[in-house]
ROBA-391537 format. One record per atom (N, C-alpha, C): x, y, z; residue in one letter. Coordinates in steps of 0.02 Angstrom, whole numbers, padded with zeros to 5 digits, always signed. Atoms other than C-alpha are relative to their C-alpha. Layout:
// residues N
XYZA...
END
This chain:
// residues 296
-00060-00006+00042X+00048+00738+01489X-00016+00043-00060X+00042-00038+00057X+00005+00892+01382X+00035-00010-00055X-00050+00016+00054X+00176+00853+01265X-00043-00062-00038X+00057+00069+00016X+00064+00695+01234X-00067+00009-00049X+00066-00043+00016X-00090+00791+01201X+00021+00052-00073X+00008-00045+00065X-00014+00922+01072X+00031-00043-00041X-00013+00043+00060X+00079+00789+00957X-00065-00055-00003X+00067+00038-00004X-00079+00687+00964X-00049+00069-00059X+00004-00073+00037X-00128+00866+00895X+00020+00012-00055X-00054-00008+00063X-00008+00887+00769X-00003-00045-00048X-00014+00027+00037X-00007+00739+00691X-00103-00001-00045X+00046-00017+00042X-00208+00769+00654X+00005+00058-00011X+00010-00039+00046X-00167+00920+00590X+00024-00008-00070X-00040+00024+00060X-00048+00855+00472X-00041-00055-00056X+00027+00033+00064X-00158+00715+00417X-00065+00016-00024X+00052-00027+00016X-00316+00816+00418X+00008+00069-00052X-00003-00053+00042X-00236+00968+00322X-00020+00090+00023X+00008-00074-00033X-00292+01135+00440X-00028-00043+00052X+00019+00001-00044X-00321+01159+00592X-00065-00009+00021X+00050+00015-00028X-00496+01168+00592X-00034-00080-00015X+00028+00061+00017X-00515+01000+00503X+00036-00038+00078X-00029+00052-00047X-00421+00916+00650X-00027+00026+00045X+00035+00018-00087X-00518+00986+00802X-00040-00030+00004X+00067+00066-00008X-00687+00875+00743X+00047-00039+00034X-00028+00084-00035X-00548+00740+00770X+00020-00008+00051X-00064+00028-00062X-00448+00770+00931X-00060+00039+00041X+00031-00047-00058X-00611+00877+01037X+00000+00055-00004X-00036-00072-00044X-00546+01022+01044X-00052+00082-00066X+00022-00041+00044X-00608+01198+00954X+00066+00033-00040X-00034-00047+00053X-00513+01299+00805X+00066+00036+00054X-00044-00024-00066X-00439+01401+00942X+00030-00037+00024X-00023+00044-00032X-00389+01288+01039X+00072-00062-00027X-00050+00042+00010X-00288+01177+00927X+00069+00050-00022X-00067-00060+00009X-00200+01328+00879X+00046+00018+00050X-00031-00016-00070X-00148+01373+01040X+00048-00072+00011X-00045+00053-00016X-00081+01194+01058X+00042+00003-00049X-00068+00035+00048X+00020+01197+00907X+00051+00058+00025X-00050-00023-00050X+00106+01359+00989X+00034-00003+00023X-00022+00011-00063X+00135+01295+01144X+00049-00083-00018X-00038+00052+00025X+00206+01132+01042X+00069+00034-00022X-00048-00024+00032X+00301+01253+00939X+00079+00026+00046X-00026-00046-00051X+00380+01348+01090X+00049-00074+00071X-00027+00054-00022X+00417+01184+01175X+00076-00022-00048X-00060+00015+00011X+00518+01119+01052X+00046+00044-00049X-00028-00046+00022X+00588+01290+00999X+00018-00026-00095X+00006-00004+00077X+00568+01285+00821X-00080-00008-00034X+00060-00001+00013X+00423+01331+00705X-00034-00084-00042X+00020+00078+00055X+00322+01162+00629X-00053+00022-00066X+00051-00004+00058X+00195+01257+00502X+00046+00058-00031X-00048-00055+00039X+00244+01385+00360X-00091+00011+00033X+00090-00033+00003X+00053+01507+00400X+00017+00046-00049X+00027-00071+00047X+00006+01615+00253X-00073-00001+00002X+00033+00007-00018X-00136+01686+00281X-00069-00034+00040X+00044+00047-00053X-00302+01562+00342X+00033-00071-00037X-00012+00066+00025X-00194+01424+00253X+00062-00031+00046X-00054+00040-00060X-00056+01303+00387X+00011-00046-00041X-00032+00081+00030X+00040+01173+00319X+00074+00001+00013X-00074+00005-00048X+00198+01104+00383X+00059+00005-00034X-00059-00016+00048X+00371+01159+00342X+00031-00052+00020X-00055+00065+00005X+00535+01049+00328X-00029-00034+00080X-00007+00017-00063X+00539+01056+00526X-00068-00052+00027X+00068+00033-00009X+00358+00974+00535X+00012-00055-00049X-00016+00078+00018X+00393+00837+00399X+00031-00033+00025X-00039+00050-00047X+00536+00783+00496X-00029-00017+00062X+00040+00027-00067X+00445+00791+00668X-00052-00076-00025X+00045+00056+00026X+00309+00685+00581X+00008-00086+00015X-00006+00064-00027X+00355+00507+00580X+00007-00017+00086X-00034+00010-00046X+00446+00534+00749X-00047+00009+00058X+00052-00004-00023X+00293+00596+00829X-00056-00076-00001X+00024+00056+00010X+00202+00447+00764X+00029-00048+00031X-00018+00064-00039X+00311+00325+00821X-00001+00024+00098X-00001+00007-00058X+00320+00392+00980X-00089+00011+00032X+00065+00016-00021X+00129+00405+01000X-00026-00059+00001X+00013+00061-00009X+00109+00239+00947X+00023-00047+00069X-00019+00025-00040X+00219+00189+01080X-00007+00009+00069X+00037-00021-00049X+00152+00295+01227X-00069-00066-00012X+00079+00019-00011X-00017+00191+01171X+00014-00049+00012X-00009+00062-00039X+00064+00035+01200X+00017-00009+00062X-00013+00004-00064X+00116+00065+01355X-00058+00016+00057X+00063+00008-00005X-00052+00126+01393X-00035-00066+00004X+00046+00072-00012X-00141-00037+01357X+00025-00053+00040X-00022+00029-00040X-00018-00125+01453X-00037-00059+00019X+00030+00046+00014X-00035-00282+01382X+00023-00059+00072X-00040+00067-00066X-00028-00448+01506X+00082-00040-00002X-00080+00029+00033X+00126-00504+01378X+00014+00040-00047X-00027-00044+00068X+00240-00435+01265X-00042-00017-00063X+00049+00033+00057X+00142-00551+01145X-00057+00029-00006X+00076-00032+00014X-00020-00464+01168X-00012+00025-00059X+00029-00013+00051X-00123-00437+01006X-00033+00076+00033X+00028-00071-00042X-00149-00261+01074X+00040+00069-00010X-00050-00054+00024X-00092-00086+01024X-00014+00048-00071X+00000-00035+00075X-00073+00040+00856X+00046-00037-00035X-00048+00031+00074X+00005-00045+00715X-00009+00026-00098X+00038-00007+00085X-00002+00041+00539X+00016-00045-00073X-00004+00039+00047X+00004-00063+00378X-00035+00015-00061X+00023-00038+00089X+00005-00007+00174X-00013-00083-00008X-00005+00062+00046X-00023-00123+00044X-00039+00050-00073X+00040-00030+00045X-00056-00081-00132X-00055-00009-00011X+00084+00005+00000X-00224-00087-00207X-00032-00050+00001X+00042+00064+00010X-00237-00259-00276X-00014-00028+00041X-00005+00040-00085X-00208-00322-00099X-00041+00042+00046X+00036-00046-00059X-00303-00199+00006X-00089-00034+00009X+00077+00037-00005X-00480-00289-00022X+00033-00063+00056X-00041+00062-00041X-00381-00457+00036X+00015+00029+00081X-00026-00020-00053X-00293-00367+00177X-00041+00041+00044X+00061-00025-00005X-00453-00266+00234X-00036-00041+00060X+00041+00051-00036X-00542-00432+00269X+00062-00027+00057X-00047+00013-00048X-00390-00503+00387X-00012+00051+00027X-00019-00059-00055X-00361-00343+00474X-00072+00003+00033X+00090+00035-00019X-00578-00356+00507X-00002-00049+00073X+00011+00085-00043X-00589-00529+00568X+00055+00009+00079X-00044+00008-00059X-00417-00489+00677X-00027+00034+00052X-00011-00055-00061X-00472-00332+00764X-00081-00026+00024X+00053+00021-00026X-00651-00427+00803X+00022-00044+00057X-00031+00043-00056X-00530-00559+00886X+00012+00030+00068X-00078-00034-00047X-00416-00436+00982X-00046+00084-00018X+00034-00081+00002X-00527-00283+01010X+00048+00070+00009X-00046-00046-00032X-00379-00191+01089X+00036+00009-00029X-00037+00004+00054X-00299-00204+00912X-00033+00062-00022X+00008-00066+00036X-00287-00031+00820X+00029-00003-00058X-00034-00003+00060X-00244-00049+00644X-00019+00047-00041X-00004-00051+00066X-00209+00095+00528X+00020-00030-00067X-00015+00022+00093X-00214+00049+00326X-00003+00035-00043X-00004-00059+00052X-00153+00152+00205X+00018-00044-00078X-00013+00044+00078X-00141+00098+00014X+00014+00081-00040X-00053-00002+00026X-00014+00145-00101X+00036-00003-00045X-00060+00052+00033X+00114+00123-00233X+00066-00014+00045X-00057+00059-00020X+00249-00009-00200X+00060+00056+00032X-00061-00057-00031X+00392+00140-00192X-00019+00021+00052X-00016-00062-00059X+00318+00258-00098X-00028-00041+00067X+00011+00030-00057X+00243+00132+00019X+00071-00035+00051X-00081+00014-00039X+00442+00067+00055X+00010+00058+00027X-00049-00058-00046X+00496+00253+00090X-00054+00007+00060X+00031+00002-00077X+00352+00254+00227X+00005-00050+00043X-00038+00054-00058X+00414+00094+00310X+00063+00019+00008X-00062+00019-00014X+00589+00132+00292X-00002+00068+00057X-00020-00060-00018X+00550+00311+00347X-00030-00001+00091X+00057+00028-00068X+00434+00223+00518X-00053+00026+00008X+00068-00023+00041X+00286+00299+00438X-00042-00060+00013X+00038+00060+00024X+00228+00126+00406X+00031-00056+00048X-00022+00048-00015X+00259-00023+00536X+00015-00065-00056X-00020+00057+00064X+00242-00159+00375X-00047+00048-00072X+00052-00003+00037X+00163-00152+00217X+00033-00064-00049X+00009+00064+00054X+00126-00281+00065X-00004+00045-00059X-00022-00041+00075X+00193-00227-00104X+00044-00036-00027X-00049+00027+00055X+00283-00282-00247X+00094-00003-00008X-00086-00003-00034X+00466-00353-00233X+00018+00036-00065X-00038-00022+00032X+00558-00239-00315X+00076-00014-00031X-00077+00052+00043X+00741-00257-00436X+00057+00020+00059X-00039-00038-00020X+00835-00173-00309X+00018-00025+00080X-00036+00011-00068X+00941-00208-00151X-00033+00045+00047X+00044-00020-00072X+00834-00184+00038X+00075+00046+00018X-00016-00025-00054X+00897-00069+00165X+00016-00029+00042X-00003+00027-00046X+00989-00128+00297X-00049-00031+00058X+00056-00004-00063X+00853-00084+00417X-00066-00051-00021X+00037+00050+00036X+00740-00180+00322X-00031-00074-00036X-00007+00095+00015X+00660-00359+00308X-00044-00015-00047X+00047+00008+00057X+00574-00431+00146X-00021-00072+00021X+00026+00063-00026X+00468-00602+00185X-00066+00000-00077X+00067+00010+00047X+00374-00658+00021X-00068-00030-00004X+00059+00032-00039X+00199-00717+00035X-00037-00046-00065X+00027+00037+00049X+00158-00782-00147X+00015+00039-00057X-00002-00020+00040X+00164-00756-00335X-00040-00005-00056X+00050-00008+00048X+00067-00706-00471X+00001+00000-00074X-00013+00012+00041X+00091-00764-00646X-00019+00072-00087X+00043-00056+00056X+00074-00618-00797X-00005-00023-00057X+00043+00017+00061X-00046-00640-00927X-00021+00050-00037X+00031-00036+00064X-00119-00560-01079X-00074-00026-00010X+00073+00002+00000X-00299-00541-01071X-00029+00037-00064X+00027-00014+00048X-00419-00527-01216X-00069-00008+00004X+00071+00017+00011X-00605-00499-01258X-00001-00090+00000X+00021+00077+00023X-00687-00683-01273X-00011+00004-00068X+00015+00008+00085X-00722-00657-01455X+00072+00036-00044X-00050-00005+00036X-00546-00626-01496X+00014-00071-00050X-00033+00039+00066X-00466-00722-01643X+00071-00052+00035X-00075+00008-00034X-00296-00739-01536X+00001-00081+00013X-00007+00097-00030X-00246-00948-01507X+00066+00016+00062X-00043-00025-00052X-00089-00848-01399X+00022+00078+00018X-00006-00086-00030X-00040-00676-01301X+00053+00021-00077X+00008-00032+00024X+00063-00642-01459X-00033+00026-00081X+00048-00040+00051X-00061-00622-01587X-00061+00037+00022X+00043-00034-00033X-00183-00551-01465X+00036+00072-00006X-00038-00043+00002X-00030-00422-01437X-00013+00042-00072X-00005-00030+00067X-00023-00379-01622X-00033+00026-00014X+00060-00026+00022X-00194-00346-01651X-00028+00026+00032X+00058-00061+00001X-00279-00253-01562X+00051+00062+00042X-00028-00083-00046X-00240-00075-01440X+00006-00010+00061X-00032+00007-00073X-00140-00098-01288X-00001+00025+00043X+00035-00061-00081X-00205-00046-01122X+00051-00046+00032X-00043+00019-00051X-00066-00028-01008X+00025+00008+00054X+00013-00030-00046X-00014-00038-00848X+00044+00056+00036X-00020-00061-00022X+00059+00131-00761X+00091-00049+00008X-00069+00013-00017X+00250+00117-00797X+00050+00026+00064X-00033-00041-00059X+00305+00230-00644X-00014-00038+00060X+00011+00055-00066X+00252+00065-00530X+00048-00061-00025X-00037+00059+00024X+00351-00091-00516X-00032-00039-00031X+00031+00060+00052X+00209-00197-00608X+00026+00037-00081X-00037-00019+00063X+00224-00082-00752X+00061-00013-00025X-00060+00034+00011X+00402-00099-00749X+00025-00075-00008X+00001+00067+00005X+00385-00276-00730X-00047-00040-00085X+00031-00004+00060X+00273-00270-00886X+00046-00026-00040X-00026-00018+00046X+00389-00190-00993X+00039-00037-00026X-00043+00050-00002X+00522-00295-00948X-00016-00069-00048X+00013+00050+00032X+00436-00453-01002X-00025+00001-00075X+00032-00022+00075X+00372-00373-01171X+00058+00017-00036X-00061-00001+00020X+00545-00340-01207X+00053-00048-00001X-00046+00061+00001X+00629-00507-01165X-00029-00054-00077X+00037+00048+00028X+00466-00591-01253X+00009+00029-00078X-00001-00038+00028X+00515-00476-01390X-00066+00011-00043X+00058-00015+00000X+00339-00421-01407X-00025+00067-00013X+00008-00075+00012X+00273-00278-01492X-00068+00015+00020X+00047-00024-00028X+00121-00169-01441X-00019+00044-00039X+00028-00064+00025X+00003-00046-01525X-00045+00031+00071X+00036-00025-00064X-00005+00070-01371X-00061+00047-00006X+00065-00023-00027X-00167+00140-01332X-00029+00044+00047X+00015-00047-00049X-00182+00213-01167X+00041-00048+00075X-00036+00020-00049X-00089+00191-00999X-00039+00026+00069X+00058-00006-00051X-00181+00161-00820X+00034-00020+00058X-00057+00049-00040X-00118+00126-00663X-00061-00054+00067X+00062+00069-00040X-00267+00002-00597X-00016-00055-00051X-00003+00079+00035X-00276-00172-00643X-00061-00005-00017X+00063+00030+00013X-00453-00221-00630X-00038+00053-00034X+00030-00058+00059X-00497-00036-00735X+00032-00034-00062X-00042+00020+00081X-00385-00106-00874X-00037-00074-00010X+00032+00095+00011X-00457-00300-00845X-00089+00034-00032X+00067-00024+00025X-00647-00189-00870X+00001+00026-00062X+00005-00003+00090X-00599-00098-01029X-00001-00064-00043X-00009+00056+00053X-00544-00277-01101X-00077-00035+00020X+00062+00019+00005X-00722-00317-01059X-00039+00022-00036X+00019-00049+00042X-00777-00182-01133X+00016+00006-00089X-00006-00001+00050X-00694-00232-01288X+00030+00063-00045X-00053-00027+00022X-00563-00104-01297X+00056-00009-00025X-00065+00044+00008X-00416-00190-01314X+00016-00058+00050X-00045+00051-00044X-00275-00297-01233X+00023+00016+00047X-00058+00000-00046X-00179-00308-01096X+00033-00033+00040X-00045+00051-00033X-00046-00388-01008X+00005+00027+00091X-00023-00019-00070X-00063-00378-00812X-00003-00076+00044X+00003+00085-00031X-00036-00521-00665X-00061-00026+00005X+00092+00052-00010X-00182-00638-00645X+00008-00012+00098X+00010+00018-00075X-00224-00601-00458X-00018-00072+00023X+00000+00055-00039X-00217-00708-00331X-00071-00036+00022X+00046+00033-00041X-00395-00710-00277X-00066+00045-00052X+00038-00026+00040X-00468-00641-00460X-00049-00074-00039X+00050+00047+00023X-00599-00744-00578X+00006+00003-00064X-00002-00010+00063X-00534-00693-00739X-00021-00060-00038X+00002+00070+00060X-00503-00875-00805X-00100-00018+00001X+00073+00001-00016X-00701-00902-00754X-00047+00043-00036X+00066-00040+00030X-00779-00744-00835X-00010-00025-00078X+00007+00032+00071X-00860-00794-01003X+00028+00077-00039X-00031-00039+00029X-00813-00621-01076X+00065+00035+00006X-00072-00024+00009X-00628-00627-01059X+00054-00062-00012X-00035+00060+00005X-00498-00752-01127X+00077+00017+00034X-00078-00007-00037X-00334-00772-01015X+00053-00057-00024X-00058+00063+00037X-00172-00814-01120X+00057+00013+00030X-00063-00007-00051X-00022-00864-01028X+00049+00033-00062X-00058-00031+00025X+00149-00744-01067X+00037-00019+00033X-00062+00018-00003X+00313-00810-01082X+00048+00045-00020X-00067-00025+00009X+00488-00738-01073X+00057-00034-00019X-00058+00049-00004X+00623-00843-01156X-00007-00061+00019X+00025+00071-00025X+00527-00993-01125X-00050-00021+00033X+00026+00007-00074X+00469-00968-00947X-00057+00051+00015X+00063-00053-00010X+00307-00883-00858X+00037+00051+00034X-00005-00056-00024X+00340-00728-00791X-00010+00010+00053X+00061-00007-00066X+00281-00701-00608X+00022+00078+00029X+00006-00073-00052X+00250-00543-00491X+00003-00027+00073X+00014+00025-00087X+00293-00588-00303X-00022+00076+00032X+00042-00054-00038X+00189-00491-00175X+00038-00048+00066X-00035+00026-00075X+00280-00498+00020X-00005+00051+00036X+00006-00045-00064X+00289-00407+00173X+00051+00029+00028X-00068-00013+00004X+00427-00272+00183X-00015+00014+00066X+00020-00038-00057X+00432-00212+00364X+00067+00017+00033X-00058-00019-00037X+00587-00125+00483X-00003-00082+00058X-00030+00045-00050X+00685-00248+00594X-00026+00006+00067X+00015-00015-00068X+00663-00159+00726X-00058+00018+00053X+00058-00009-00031X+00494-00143+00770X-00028-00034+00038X+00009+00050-00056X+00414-00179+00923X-00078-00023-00011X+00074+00037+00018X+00251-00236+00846X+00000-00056-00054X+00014+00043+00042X+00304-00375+00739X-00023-00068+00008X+00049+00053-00023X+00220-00499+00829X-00074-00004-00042X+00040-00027+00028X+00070-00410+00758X+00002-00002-00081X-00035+00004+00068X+00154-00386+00581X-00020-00072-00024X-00018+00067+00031X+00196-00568+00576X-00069-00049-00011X+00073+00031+00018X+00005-00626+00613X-00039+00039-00057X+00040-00035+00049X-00066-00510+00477X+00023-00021-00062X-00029+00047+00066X+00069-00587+00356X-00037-00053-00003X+00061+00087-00022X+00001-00765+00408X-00049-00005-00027X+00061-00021+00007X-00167-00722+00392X-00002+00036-00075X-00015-00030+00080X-00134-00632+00212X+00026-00043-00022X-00012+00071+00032X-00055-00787+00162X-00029-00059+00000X+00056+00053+00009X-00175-00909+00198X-00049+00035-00041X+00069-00025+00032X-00305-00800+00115X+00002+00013-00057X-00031-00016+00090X-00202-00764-00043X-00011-00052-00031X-00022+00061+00025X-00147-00934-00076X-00055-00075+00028X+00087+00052+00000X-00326-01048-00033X+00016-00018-00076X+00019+00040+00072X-00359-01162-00191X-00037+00061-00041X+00080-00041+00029X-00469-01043-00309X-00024-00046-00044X
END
């Protein structure tokens, strides 16, 4: 099935970036993959790369092919393994998750595909947005990311898996008895507003009506939890699920309130309806939820 063979093609050129980076991956030589993207091109009468000179990269017509290629390779490979049951732990399945979760989700996806050898899991990490427009777009069978303020997609199912309370972290030799005199005093390391935690931040620093002497803005948690080790400043981010903050002797963790109440960050599993791997999906949720939510 050579149609088989050159989108198998295509899509490592796309995620390798030239042609010659994608023949290490698919066999083939320089030549050769060229010739297939051609004979791809000529197939489905329209061009998929813009070429200026020794540089290829895909125009509109190739971003759109993209997903559609994917899903349908994925789905040639299931039919390939031609499992004993629909249920079979067997197949390509891809799955984001942002960063904080990708250590967590790492070890599951591990342990599973040791179970279920015939399991193929792709993991890509992410922010929260752009990891939705690659599920919604079938880029992404699931991923694990931050519930956002905003009304799902039809096509689209949200399943929460736990929540994470936000705190204001301080050196251990702060002065602070609560997050806001920690706030006041010292220089506010914060986290990247163009993500939903940030936004989720802000929000609560504005209900808590909480002022800040900003400092510098980051968009990694446990870099911002190391400066406040470091004895840079403050900052307000969630207290992971499966972190040790309250435990380290050089960092004090003070709970933040909004109008009374704690604050939380839910982390869940957005994934399309319609996918024929959520059998798969639904054990990797499972399995990410027992491993989140253990006693610490």
């Amino acid at each position: 099935m050579s149609t088989i063979r050159f989108l198998r093609t295509f899509v490592a050129v796309a995620e390798h970036g030239s042609f010659a980076a994608a023949a290490g991956h698919v066999a083939l030589t320089q030549a050769a993959v060229s010739l297939q993207m051609r004979a791809l091109e000529g197939e489905l009468r329209r061009d998929l790369f813009d070429r200026t000179g020794r540089v290829v990269v895909l125009n509109a017509g190739g971003r759109e092919l993209l997903p559609r290629a994917r899903q349908l390779l994925a789905l040639y490979d299931e039919m390939r393994a031609a499992p004993e049951t629909p249920e079979a732990m067997a197949g390509a399945v891809a799955v984001g998750a942002v960063v904080s979760v990708m250590g967590g989700l790492s070890h599951v996806v591990a342990s599973m595909k040791t179970e279920h050898p015939a399991l193929d899991v792709r993991l890509v990490g992410a922010k929260s947005i752009e990891l939705a427009t690659l599920v919604e777009a079938g880029e992404l069978d699931a991923a694990i990311v931050v519930e956002g303020p905003g009304r799902l997609a039809g096509a689209l199912r949200w399943t929460p898996l736990y929540r994470e309370p936000l705190v204001a972290i301080a050196a251990a030799g702060s002065a602070a008895t609560d997050a806001r005199q920690a706030l006041a005093g010292q220089a506010f390391l914060r986290f990247d507003r163009t993500q939903l935690t940030g936004m989720l931040v802000e929000r609560a620093l504005r209900r808590a009506h909480l002022r800040v002497n900003e400092f510098l803005e980051l968009n990694s948690i446990e870099a911002l939890v190391e400066l406040v080790r470091q004895q840079v400043g403050v900052t307000v981010v969630p207290l992971l699920q499966r972190a040790r903050w309250r435990d380290d002797e050089a960092l004090r963790v003070l709970p933040l309130e909004a109008g009374g109440e704690p604050v939380w960050r839910t982390i869940g599993m957005l994934e399309r309806r319609d996918h024929s791997r959520r059998h798969i999906t639904e054990a990797i949720r499972a399995a990410c939820a027992a491993l989140f939510c253990e006693p610490r």
